[in-house]
Structures are given as structure tokens and as C-alpha cells.
Backbone atoms as SQL, in Angstrom:
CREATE TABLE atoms (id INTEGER PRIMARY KEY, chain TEXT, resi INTEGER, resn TEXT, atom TEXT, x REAL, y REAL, z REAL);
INSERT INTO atoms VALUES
  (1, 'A', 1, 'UNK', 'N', -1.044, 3.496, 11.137),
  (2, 'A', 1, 'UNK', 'CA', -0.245, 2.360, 11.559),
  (3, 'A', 1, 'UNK', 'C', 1.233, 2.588, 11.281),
  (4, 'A', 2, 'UNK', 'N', 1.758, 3.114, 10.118),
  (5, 'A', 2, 'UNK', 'CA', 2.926, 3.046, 9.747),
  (6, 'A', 2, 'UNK', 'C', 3.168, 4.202, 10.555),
  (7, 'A', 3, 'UNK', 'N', 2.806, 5.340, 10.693),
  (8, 'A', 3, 'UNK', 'CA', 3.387, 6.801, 11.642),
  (9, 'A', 3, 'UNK', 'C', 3.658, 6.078, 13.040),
  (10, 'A', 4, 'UNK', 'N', 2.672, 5.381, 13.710),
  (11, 'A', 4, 'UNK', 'CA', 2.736, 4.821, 15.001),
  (12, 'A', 4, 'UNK', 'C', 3.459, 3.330, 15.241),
  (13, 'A', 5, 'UNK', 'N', 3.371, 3.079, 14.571),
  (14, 'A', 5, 'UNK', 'CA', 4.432, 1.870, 14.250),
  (15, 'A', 5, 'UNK', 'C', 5.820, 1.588, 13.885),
  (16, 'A', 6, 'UNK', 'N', 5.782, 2.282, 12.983),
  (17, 'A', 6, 'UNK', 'CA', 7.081, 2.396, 12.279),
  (18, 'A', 6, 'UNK', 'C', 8.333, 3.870, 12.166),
  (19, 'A', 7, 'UNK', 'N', 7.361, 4.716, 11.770),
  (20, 'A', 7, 'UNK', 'CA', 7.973, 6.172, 11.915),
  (21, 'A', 7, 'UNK', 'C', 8.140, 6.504, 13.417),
  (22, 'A', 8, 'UNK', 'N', 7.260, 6.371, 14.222),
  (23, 'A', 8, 'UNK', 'CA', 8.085, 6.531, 15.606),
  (24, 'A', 8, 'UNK', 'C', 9.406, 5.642, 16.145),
  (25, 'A', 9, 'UNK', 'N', 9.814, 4.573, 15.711),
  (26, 'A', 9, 'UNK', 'CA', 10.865, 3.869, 16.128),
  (27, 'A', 9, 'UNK', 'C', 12.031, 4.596, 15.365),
  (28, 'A', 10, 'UNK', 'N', 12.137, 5.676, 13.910),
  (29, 'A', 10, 'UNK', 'CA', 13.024, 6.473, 13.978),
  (30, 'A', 10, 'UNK', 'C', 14.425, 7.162, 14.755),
  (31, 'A', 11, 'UNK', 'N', 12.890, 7.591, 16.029),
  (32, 'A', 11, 'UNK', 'CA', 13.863, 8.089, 16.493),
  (33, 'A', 11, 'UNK', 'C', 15.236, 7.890, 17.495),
  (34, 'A', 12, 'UNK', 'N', 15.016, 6.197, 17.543),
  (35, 'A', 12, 'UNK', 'CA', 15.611, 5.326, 18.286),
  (36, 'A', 12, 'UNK', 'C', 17.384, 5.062, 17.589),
  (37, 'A', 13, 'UNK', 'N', 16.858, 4.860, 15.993),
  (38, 'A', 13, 'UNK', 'CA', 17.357, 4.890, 15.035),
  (39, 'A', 13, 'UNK', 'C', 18.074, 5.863, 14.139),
  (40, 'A', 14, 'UNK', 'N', 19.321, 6.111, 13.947),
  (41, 'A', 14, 'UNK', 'CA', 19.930, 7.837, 12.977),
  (42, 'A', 14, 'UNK', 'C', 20.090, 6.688, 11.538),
  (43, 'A', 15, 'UNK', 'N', 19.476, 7.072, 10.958),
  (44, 'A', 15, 'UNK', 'CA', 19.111, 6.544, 9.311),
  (45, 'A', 15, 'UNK', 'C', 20.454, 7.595, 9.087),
  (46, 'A', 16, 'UNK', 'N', 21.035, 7.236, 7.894),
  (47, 'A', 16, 'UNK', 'CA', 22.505, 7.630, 6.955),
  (48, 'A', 16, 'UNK', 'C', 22.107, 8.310, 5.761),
  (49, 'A', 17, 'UNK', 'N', 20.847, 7.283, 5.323),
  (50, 'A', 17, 'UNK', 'CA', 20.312, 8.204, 3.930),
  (51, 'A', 17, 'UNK', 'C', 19.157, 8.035, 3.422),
  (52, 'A', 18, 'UNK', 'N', 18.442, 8.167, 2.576),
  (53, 'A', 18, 'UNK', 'CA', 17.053, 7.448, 2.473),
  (54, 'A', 18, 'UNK', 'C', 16.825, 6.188, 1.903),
  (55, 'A', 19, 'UNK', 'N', 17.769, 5.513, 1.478),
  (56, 'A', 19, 'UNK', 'CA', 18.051, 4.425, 0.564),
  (57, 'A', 19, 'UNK', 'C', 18.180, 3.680, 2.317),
  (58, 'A', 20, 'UNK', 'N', 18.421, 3.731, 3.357),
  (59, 'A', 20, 'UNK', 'CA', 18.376, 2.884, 4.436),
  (60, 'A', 20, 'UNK', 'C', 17.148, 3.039, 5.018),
  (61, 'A', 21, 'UNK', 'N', 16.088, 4.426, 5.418),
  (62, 'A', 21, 'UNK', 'CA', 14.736, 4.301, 5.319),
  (63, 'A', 21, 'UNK', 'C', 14.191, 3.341, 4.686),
  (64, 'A', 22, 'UNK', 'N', 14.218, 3.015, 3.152),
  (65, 'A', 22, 'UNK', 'CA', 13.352, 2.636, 2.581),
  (66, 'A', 22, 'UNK', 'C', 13.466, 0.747, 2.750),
  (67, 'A', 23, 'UNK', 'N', 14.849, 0.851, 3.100),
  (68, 'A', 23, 'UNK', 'CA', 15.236, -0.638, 3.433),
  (69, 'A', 23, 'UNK', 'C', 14.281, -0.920, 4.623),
  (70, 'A', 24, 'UNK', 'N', 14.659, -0.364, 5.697),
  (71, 'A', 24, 'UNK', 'CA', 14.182, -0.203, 6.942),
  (72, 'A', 24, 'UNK', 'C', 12.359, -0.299, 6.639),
  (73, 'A', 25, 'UNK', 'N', 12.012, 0.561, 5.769),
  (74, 'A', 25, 'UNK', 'CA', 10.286, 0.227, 5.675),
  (75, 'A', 25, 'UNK', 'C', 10.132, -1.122, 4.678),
  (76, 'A', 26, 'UNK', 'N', 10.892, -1.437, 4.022),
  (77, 'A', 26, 'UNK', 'CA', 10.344, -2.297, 3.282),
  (78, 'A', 26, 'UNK', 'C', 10.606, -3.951, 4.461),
  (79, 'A', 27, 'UNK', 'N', 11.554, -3.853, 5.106),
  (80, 'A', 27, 'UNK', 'CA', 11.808, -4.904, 6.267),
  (81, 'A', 27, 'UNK', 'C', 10.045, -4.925, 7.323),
  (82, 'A', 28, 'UNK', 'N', 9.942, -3.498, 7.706),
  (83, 'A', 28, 'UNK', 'CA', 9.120, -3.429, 8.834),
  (84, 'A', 28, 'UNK', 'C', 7.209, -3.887, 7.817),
  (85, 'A', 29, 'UNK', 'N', 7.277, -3.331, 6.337),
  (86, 'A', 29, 'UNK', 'CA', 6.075, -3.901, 5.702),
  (87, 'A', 29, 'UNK', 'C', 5.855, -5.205, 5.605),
  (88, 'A', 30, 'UNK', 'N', 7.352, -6.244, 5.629),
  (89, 'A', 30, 'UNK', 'CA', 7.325, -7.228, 5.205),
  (90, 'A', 30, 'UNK', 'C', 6.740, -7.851, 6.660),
  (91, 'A', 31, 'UNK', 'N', 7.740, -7.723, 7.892),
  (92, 'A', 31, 'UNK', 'CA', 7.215, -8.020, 8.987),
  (93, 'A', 31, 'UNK', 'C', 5.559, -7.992, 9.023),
  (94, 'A', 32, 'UNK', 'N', 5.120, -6.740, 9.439),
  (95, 'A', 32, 'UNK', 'CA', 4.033, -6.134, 9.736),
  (96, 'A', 32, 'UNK', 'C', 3.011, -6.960, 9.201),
  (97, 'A', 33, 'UNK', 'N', 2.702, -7.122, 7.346),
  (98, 'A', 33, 'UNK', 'CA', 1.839, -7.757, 6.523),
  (99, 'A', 33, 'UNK', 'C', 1.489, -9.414, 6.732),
  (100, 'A', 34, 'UNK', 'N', 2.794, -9.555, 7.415),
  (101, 'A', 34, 'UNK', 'CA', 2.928, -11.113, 7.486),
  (102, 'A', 34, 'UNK', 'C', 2.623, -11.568, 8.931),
  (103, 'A', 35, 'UNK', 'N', 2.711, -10.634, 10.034),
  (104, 'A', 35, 'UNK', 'CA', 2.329, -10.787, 11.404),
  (105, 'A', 35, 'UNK', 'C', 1.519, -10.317, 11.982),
  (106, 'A', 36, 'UNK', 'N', 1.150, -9.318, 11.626),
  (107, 'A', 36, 'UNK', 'CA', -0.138, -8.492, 12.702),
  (108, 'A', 36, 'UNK', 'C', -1.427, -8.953, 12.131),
  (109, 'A', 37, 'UNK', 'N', -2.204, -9.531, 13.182),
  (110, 'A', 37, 'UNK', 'CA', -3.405, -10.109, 12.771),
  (111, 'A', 37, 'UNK', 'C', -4.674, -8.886, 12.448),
  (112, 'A', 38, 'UNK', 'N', -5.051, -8.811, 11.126),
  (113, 'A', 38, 'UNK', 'CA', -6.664, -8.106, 11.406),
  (114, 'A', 38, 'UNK', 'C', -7.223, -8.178, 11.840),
  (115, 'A', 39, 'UNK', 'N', -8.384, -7.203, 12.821),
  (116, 'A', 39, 'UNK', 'CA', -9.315, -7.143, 13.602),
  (117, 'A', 39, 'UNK', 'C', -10.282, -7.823, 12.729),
  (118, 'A', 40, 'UNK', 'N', -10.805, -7.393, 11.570),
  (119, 'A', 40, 'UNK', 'CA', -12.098, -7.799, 10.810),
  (120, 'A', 40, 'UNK', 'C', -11.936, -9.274, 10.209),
  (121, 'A', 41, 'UNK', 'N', -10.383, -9.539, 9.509),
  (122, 'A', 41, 'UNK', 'CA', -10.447, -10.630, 9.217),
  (123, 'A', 41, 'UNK', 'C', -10.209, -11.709, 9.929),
  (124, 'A', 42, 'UNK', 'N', -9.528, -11.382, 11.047),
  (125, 'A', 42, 'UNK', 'CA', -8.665, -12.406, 11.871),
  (126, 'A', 42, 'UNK', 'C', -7.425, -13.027, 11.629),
  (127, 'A', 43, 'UNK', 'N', -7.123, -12.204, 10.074),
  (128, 'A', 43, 'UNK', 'CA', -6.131, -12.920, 9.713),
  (129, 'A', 43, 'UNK', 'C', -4.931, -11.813, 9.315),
  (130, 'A', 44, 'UNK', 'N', -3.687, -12.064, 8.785),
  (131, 'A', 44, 'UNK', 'CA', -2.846, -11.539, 8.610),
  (132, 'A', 44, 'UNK', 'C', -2.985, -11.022, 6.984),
  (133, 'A', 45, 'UNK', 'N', -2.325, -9.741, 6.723),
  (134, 'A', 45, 'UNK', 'CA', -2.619, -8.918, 5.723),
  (135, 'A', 45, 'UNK', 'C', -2.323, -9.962, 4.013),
  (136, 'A', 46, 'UNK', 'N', -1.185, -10.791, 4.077),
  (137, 'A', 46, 'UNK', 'CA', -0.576, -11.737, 3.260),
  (138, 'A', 46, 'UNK', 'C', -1.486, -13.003, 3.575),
  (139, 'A', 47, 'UNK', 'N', -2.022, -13.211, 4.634),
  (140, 'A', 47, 'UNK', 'CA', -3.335, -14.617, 4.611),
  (141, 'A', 47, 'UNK', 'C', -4.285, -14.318, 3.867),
  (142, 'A', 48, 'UNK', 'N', -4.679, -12.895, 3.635),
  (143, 'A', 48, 'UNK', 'CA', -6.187, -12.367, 3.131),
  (144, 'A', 48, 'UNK', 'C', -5.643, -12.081, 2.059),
  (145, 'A', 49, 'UNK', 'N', -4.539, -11.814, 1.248),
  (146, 'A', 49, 'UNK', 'CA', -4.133, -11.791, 0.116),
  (147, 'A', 49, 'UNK', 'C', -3.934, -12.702, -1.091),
  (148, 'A', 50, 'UNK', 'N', -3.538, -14.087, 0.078),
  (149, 'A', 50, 'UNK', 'CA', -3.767, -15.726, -0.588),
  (150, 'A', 50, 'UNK', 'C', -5.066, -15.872, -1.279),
  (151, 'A', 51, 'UNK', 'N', -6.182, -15.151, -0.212),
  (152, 'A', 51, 'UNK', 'CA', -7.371, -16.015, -0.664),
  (153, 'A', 51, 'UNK', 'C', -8.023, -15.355, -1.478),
  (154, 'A', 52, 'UNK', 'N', -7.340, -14.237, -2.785),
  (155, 'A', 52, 'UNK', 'CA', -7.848, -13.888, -4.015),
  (156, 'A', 52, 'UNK', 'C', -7.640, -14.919, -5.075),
  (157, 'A', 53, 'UNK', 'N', -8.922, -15.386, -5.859),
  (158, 'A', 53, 'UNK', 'CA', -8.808, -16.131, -6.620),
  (159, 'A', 53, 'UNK', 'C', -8.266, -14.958, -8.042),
  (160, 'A', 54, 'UNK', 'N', -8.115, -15.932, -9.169),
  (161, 'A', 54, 'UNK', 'CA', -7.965, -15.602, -10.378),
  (162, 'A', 54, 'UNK', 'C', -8.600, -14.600, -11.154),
  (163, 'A', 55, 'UNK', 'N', -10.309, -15.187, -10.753),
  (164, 'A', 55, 'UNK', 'CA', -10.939, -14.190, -11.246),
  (165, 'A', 55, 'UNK', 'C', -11.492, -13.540, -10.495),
  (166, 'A', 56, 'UNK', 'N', -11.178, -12.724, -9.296),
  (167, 'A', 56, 'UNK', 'CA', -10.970, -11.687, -8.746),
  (168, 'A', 56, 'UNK', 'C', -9.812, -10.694, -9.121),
  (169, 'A', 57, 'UNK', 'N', -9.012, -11.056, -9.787),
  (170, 'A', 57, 'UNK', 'CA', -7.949, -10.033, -10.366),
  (171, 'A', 57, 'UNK', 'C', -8.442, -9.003, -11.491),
  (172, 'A', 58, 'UNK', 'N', -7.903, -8.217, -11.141),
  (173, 'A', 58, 'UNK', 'CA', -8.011, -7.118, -12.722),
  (174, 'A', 58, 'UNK', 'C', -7.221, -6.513, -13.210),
  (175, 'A', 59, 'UNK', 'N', -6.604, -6.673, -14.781),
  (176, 'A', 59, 'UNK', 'CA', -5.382, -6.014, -14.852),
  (177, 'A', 59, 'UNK', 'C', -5.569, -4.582, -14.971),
  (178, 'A', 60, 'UNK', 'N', -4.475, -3.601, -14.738),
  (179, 'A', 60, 'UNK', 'CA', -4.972, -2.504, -15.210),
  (180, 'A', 60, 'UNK', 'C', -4.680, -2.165, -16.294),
  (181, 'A', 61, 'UNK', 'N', -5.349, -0.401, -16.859),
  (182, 'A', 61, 'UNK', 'CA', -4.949, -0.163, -17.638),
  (183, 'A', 61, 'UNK', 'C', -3.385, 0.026, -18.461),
  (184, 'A', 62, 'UNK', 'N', -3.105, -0.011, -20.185),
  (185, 'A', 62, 'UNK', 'CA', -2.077, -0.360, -20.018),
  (186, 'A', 62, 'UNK', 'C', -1.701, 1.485, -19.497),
  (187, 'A', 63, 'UNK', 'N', 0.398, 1.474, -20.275),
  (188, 'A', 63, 'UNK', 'CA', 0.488, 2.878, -19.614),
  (189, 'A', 63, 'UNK', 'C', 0.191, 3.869, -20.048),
  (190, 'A', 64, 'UNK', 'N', -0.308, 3.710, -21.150),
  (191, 'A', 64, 'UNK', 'CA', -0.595, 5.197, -21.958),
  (192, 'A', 64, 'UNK', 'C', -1.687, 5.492, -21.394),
  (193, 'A', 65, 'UNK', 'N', -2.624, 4.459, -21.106),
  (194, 'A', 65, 'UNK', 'CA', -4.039, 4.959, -20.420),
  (195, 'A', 65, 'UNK', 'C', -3.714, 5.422, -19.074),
  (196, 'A', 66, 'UNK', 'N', -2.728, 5.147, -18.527),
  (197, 'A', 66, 'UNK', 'CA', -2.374, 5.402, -16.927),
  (198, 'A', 66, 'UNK', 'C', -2.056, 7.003, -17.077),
  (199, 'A', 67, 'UNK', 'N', -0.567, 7.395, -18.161),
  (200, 'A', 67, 'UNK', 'CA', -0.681, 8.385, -17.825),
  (201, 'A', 67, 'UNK', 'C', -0.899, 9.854, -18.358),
  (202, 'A', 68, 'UNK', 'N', -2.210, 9.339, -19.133),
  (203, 'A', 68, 'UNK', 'CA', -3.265, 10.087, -19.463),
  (204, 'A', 68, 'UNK', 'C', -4.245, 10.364, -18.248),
  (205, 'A', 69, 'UNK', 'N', -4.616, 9.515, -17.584),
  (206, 'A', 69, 'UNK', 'CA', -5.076, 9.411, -16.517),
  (207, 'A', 69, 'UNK', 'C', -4.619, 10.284, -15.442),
  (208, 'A', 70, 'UNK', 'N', -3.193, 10.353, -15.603),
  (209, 'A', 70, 'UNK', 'CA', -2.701, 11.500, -14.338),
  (210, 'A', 70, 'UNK', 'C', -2.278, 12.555, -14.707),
  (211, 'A', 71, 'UNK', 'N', -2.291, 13.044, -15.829),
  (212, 'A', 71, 'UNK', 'CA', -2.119, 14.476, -16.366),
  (213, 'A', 71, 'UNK', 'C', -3.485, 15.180, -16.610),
  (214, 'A', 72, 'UNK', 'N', -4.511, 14.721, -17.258),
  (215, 'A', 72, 'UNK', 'CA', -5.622, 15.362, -17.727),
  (216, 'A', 72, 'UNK', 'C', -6.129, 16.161, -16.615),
  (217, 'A', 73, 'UNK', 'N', -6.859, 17.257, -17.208),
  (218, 'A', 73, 'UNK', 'CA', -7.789, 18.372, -16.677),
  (219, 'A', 73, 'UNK', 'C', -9.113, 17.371, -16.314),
  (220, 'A', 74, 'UNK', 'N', -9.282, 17.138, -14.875),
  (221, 'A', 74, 'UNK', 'CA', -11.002, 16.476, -14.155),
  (222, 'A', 74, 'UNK', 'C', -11.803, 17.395, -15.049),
  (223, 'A', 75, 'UNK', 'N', -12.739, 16.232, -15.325),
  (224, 'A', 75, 'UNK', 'CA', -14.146, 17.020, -16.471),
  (225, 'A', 75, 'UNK', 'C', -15.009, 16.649, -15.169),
  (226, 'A', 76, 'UNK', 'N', -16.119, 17.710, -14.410),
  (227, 'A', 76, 'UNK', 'CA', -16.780, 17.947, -13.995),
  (228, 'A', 76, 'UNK', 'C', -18.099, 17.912, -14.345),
  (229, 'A', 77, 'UNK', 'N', -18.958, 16.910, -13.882),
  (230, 'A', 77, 'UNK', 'CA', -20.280, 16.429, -14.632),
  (231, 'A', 77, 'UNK', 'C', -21.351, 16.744, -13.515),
  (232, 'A', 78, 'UNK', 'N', -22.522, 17.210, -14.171),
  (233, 'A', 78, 'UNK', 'CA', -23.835, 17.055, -13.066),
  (234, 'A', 78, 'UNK', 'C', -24.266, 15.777, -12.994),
  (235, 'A', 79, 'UNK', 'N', -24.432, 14.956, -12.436),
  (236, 'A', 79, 'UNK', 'CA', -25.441, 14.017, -12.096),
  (237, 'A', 79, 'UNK', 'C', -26.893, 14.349, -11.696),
  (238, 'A', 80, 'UNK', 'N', -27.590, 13.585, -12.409),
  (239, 'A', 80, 'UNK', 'CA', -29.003, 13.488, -12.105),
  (240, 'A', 80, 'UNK', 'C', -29.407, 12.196, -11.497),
  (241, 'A', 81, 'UNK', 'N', -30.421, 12.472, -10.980),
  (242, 'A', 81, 'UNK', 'CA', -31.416, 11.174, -10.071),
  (243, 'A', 81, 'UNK', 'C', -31.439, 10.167, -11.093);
């Protein structure tokens, strides 16, 4: 969506630096989330976002667990039946 949506209108556009890209995507996410209706839900990406309750949330881990999480060596396990 965003390549065909958004990254193709580029070239319409001569961006100055990437700090105007990112303006430029954060304008076209805001649009986009708030207007284009889902096929599955029928609704818009920010309508289906409303209707998370409370306890549907989960916080995450804090950051030390995060970035432990993205440095470590994957431990590779067999699974059994």
C-alpha cells in the first residue's frame, strides 16, 4: 500500500531532504489510516483502533528486556509432538 500509494506519488514530487519525506509520510499515514475503508472490517484503520478496549492492551516489555531482546544470539530448540 505505502509503495503504491504513497512512494509512487514521489515522483511527481522533488523532496529537499528526508526530514520532508518523513513529513510527507507521516501527512499521507495520517490521511490514509483515517480514510481508506478496510475490506474485512469495513471500517477505517483509526475506527478499528477505537474499538480496543482496556483490557485488550498489553504493555510491553520494559527496555532492558527490549534490548536484550535485539542483540542476543536465537537459541534454536527442537520441538516435539
Amino acid at each position: 500500500l505505502v509503495e503504491r500509494e504513497f512512494e509512487s506519488a514521489l515522483k511527481f514530487q522533488a523532496a529537499n531532504t528526508l526530514e520532508q519525506i518523513n513529513t510527507w509520510a507521516a501527512q499521507w499515514m495520517r490521511f490514509f489510516n483515517g480514510t481508506a475503508v478496510h475490506t474485512r472490517t469495513r471500517r477505517t484503520r483509526y475506527g478499528v483502533w477505537q474499538l480496543i478496549t482496556p483490557e485488550q492492551l498489553r504493555l510491553a516489555p520494559s527496555v532492558e528486556v527490549c534490548r536484550e531482546l535485539a542483540v542476543c544470539t536465537p537459541e534454536y530448540r527442537k520441538v516435539s509432538h
